[in-house]
N, C-alpha and C positions, 0 to 999 in steps of 0.2 A: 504494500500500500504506500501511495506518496507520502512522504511529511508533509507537516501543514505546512502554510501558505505562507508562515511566518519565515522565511527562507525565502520566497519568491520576493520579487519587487512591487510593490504599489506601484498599479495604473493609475494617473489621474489625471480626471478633464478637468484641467485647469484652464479657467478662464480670468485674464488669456493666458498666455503661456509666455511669449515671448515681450515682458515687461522688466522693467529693473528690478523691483521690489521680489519680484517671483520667481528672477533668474535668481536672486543672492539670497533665495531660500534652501538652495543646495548648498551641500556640502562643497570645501574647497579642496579637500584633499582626493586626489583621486585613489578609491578601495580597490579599486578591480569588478568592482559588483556594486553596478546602482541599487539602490534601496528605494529611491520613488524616481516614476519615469512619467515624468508630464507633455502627456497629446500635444502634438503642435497645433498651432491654431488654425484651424481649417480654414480653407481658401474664399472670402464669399461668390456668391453666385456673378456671371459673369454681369457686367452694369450698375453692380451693386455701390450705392454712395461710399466714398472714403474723403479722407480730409490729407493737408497735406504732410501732417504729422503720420501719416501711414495708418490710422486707426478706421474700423470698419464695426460694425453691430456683428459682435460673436457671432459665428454660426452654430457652436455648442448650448445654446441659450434659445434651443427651440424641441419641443415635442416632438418633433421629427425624425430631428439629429439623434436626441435619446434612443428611440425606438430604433432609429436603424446601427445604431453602434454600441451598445449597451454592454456587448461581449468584448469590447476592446478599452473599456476602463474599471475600474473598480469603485471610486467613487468622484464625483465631483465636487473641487474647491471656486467655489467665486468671489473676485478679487473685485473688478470693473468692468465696464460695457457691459450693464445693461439699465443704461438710460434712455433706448429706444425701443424699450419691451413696457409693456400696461401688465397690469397685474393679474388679466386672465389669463396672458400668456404664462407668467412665471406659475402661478397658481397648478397649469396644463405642466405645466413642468415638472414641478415639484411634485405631482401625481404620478406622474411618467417616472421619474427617479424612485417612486416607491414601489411601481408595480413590480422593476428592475432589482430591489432591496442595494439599490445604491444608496449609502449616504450622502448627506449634504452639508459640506465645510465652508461657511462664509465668514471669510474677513471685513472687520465693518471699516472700512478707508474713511468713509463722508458721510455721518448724520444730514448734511444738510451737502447737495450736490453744483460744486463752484460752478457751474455750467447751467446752473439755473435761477434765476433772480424768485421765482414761486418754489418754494420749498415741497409746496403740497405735495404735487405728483411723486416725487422721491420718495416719501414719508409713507407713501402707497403701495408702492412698490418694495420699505423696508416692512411694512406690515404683513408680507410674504415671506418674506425671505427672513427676516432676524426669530418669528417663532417657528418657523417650519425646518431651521438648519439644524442638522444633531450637534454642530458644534460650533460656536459665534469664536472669534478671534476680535479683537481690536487693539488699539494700538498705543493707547494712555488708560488712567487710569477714570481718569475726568468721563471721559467715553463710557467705560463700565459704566459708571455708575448711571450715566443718562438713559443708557440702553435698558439698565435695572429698571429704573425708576419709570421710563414710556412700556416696557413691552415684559415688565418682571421677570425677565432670563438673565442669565449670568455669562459673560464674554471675558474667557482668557486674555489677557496683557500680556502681550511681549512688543518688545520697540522695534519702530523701524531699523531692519538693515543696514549696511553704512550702503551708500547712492557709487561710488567710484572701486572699481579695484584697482588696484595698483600691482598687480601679483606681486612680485618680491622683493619689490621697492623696500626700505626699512621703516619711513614714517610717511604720510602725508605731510605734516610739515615741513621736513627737509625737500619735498616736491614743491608745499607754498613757495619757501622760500626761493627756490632756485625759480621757479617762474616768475613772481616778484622780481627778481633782480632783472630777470632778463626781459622783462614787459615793461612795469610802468613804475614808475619811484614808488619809496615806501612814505614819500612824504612828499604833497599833504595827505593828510589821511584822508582816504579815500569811501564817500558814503553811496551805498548803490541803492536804488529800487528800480525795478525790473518789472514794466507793464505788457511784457508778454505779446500777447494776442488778442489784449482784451476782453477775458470769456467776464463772465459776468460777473463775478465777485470782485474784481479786479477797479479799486477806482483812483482814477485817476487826482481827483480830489484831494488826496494828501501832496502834489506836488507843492503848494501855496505854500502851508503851516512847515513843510519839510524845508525848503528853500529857505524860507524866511529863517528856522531854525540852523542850518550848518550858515547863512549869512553869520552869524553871529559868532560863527568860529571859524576863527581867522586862519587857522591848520588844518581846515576843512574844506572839500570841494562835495559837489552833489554829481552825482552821475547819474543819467536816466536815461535805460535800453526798453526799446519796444522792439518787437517784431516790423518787419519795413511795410508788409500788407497797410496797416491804417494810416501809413503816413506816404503812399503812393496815390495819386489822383487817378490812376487808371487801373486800379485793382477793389473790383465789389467791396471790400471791407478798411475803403477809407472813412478818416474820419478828419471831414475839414477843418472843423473847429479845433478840434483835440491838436490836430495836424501846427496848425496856426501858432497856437498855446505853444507848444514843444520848442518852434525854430524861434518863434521870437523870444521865450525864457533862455534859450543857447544864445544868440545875438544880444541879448542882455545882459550877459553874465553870471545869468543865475542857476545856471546846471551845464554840464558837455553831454551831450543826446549823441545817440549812438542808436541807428537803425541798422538790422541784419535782419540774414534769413534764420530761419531754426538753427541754434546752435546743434553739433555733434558735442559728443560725448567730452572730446580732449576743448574744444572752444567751450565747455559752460564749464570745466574746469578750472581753464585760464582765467576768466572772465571772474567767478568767481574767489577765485587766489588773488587776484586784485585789487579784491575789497577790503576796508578794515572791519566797516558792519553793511550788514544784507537788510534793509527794510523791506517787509512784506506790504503790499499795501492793498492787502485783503478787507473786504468789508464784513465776508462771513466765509464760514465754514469751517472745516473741523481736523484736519490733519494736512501735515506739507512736505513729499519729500524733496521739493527744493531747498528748503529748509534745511534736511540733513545733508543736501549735498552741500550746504555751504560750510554747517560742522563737521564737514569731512575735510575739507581743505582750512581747516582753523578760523574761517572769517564768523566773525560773530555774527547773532542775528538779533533783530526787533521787531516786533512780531503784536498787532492788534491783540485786546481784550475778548476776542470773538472763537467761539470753539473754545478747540484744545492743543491750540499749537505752542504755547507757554509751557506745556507739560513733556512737551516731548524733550526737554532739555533742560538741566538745570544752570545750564551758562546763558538761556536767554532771557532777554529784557523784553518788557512787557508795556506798550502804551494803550491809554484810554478811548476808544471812541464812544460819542455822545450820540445825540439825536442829529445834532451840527455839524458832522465830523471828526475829525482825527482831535483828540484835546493837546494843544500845541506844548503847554506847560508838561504836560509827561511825556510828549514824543522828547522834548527837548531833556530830561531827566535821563530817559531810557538810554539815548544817544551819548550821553555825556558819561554817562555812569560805564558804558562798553566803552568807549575809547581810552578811558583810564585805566584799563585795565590791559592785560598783557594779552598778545594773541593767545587765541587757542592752541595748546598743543597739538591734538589732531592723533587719533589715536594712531599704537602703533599696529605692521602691518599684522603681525601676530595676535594682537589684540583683537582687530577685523576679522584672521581666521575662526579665532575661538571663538567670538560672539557668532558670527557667520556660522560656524558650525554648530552651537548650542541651539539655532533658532531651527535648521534644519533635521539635530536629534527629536525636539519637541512634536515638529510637525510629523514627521516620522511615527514617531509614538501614537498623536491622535490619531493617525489615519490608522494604524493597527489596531489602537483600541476597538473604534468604530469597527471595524473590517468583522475582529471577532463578537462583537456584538451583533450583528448583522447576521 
């Protein structure tokens, strides 16, 4: 008779698959013998909408897919995507996963979905999935306890991943610094916020109160990177005014604007090794791994009162926003309180293996647990 299954490797459709957070959920060291082997993400149908960040609506995140592949995983973990699913869909889902005695492993990333100004819909879709999952994940402790307190189930804590590997490099910081040196002075100190692509949580609104505060310190510059899409006049996701705002604050003096395409992996490194603090200038929501990628390369962060992004780190600073905006007196506390301070060390690279490899013993374990309960 065979041994059990506890020998063989966990299938899992993991959705997706091919993301940061989920690739540096495996182990670093190679055993010889995978222990969990996560589905690639299936190809969607030909015509199917993408964005140019390369992301598409899962194709694992339909009744369909279950029913036709059911023998080719063990169970399903879900990470993200699926914000273009309603809730009779997931509902069909999560039926489908039972008929199969698949379990269901969901990590909670976003209480509240940055990609959406109405929370509602999300909240709908989390009323599926956070009591239907055999096993919740989240990622602070702030999170537990809200998820406790809306939907009275209990959700494991373990921290984000580190965002960068560096394989055998010795520290991230001797990386900062050797990039620092050979980019951009360490002085003046260098203050960044990063408006992206403008998805919605994203406001532009602290440039004023932000500005006005690094004017005040005179070792201080402001820097401020968008995405080039809204500030192109011949691309659907311009945006004049904002556009307008941006060149005449740089012809002013009041920040150096810096438009690009998507950074890769080694350019949001750089860019952030740069910095001395990462201002987020979030209005809502609930967890950031840009965030950890910037305590991965030692720049510190400042980080709104909104969610649980304050929790994910005990070196970050914390400012207020009101009904009015950003509360200029504590961004300017927050800022002044991190630049006084020494960079971050930035762990070392061993230290990334071990945590790396602890988060992937864990997950390993639930999905066996589950497996023999099942």
């Amino acid at each position: 008779m065979k041994s059990p299954q506890i020998r063989d490797a966990v299938k899992v459709a993991s959705v997706p698959c091919n993301q940061v957070y989920i690739r540096h959920l495996e182990e670093v060291a190679d055993t010889g013998h995978a222990q969990v082997l996560r589905l690639p993400d299936p190809l969607p149908e030909e015509g199917a909408r993408s964005i140019e960040s390369g992301w598409w609506p899962p194709v694992m995140l339909t009744p369909q897919w279950i029913r036709t592949n059911h023998d080719a995983f063990d169970l399903m973990h879900i990470h993200f995507g699926f914000d273009a699913a309603d809730p009779a869909r997931l509902r069909s889902l999560v039926a489908e996963l039972r008929l199969h005695e698949k379990p269901l492993v969901y990590t909670v990333h976003d209480l509240v979905n940055p990609h959406q100004p109405d929370p509602a819909a999300h909240r709908l879709l989390l009323d599926v999935l956070i009591p239907h999952a055999d096993k919740l994940i989240t990622l602070t402790a702030g999170a537990a306890r809200e998820i406790h307190e809306r939907w009275g189930v209990d959700a494991l804590v373990m921290p984000h991943p580190k965002v960068f590997d560096l394989g055998s490099k010795k520290s991230i910081r001797a990386e900062r610094r050797s990039c620092v040196t050979d980019a951009v002075p360490r002085r003046p100190q260098r203050i960044g916020v990063h408006l992206k692509g403008l998805r919605p949580n994203i406001d532009p609104a602290i440039l004023d109160p932000l500005s006005r505060v690094v004017a005040r310190m005179p070792e201080a510059v402001l820097q401020v990177n968008i995405h080039a899409q809204p500030l192109d006049p011949g691309h659907p996701e311009y945006h004049p005014v904002l556009a307008h705002k941006l060149h005449a604050g740089a012809a002013a003096g009041l920040w150096e604007l810096e438009a690009h395409n998507y950074f890769s992996e080694s350019e949001l490194f750089s860019y952030l090794a740069s910095l001395d603090v990462n201002v987020l200038p979030y209005r809502f929501g609930t967890h950031s791994g840009w965030l950890e990628a910037a305590l991965d390369v030692g720049t510190h962060v400042a980080v709104p009162d909104c969610g649980h992004y304050a929790e994910q780190d005990s070196s970050i600073a914390q400012f207020r926003l009101t009904e009015d905006g950003v509360d200029e007196d504590s961004l300017e506390k927050a800022l002044l309180g991190l630049l006084d301070r020494e960079g971050l060390a930035g762990p070392e690279a061993s230290g990334r293996r071990s945590q790396r490899n602890h988060l992937a013993k864990i997950h390993r374990q639930i999905y066996r647990t589950l497996l023999d309960r099942s």
